[in-house]
C-alpha positions as CSV (number, residue, x, y, z in Angstrom):
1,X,-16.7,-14.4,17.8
2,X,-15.0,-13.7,14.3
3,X,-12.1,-11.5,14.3
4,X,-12.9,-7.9,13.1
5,X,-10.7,-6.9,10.5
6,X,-9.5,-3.3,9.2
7,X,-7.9,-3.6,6.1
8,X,-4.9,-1.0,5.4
9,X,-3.8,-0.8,1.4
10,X,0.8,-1.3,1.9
11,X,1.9,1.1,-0.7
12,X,1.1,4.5,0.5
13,X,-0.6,4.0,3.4
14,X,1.5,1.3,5.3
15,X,4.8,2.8,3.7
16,X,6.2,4.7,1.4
17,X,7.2,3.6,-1.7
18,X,7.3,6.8,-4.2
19,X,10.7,6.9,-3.5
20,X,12.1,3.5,-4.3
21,X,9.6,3.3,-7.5
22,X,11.3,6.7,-8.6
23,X,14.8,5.4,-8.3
24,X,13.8,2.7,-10.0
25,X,11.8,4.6,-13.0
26,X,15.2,6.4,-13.6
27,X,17.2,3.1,-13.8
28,X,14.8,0.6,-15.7
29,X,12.5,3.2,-17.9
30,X,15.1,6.2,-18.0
31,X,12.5,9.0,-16.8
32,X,12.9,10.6,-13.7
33,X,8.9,11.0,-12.4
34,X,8.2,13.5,-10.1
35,X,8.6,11.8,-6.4
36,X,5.4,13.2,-4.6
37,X,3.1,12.6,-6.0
38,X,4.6,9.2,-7.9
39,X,2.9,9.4,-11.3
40,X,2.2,6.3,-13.4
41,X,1.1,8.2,-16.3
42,X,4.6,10.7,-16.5
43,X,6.9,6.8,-17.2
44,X,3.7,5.6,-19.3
45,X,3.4,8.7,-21.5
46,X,6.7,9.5,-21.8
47,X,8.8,6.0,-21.9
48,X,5.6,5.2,-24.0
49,X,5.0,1.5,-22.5
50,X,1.1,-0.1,-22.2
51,X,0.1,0.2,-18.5
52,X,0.3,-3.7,-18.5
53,X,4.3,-3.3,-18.9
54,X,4.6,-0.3,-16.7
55,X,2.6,-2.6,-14.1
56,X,4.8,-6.0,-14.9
57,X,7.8,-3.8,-14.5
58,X,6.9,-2.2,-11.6
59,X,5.8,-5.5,-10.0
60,X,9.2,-6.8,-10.7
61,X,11.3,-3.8,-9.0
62,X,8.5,-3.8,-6.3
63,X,10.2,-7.4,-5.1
64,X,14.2,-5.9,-6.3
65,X,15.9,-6.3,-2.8
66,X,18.0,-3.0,-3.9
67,X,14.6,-0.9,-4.6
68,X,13.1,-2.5,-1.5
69,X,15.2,-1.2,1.2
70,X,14.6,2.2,0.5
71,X,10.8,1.5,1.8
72,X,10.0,3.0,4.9
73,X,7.0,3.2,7.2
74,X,4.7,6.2,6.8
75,X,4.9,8.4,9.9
76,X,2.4,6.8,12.2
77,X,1.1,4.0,10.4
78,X,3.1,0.9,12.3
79,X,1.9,2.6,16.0
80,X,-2.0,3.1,14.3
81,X,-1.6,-0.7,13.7
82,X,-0.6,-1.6,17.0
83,X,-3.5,0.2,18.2
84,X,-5.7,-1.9,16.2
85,X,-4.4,-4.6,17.4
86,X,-4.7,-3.6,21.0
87,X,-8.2,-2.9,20.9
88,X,-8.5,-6.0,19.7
89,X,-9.3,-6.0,16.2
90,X,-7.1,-7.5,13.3
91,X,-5.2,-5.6,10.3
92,X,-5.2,-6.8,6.9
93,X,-2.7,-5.6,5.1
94,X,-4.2,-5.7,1.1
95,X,-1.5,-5.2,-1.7
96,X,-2.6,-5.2,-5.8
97,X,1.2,-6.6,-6.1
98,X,1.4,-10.0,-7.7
99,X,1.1,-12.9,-5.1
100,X,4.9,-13.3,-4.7
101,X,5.3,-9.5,-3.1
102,X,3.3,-11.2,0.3
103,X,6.8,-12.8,1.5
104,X,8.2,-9.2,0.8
105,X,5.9,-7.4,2.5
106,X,5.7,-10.1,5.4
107,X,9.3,-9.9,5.6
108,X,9.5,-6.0,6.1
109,X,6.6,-6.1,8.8
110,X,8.7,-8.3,10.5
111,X,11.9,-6.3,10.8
112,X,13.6,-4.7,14.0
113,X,12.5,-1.5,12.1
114,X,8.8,-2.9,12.4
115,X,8.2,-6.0,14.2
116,X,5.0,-6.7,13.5
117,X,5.3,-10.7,12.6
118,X,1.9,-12.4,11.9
119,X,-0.2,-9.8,10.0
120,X,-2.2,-11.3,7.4
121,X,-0.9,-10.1,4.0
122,X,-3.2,-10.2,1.0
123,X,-2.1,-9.8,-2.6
124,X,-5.1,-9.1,-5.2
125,X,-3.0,-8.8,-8.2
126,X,-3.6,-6.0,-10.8
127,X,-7.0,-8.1,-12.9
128,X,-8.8,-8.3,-9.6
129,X,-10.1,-4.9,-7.6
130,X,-9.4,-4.7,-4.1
131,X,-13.5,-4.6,-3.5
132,X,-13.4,-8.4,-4.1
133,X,-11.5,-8.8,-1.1
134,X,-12.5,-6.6,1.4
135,X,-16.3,-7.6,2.2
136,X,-16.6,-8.3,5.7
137,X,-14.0,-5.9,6.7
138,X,-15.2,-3.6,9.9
139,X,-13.0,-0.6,8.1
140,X,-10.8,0.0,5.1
141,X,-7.6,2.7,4.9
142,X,-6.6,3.7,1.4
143,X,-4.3,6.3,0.0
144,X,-6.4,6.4,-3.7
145,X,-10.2,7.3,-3.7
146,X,-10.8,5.8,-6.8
147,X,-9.8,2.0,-5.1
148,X,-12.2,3.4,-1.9
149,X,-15.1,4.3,-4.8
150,X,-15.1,0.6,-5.0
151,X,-15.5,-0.5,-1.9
152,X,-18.7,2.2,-0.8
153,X,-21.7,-0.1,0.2
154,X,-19.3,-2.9,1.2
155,X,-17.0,-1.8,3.6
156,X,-19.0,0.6,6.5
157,X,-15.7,3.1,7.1
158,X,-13.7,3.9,4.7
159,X,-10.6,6.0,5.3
160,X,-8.0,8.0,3.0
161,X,-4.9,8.4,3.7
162,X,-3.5,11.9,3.3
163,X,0.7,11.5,3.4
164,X,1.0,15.0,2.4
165,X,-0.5,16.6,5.3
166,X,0.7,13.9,8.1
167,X,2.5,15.4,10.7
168,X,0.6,13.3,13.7
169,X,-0.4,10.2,14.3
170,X,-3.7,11.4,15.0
171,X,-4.0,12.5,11.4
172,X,-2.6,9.5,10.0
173,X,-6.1,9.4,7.9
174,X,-9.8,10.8,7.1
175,X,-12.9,9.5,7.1
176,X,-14.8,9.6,3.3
């Protein structure tokens, strides 16, 4: 039997990276973005850069071992993947990062902080939608409705992930 895969977005849902991004806003763009929620548009708008150079930039800080460190797991996210993986189905972690970010994000799974070695690690880049990737996944866990809007009629559950109201692992995400 094929394995059954539930596919988990990395920034946001996996871990948090608002705060690393923001630090890194201040020191490459000079703006200081508000840190929940991490806005795009406040560094676009008012270092006035194209999305496409916000994004490049971004992806290169994204892979910065100085920026990196400050990731850390969202509460209840590394124990709601080991209970996928005990009930037998496989995570997918799916990243929009550029394909050089998958030893990154291998790397940190693979921590004492995480140790989760062996998860498959996806990385879309920023032309292709995360829809193209996710057909045949059982479920899909995303922290932006407008990347789950993509996936309706492909994937059957589709979760988003709420980091402001987390305060149990039980409520580590909603069904949409």
């Amino acid at each position: 039997m094929p394995p059954e895969f539930i596919g988990l977005d990395f920034d946001g849902v996996v871990v948090d990276t608002a705060e690393h991004r923001a630090v890194a806003c201040i020191e490459v763009f000079g703006v200081d973005p508000p840190y929940r929620p991490f806005a795009a548009k406040t560094v676009v708008s008012e270092v006035r850069v194209t999305q496409e150079q916000y994004d490049e930039r971004m992806d290169l800080i994204f892979l910065d071992g100085r920026y990196a460190m400050m990731m850390k797991p969202l509460h209840g996210a590394i124990g709601s993947i080991r209970s996928i993986i005990a009930a037998g189905l496989t995570p997918r972690i799916v990243t929009m990062r550029q394909q050089a970010s998958v030893k990154f994000v291998k790397r940190l799974l693979r921590s004492d902080d995480i140790r989760l070695d062996g998860l498959d690690v996806i990385a879309t880049n920023r032309q292709h939608n995360k829809h193209q990737f996710v057909a045949g996944m059982l479920a899909f866990v995303e922290d932006r409705v407008e990347h789950l809007e993509t996936m309706r009629g492909i994937v059957p559950n589709l979760y988003l992930m709420d980091f402001y109201n987390v305060a149990e692992p039980a409520d580590w995400y909603t069904l949409v």
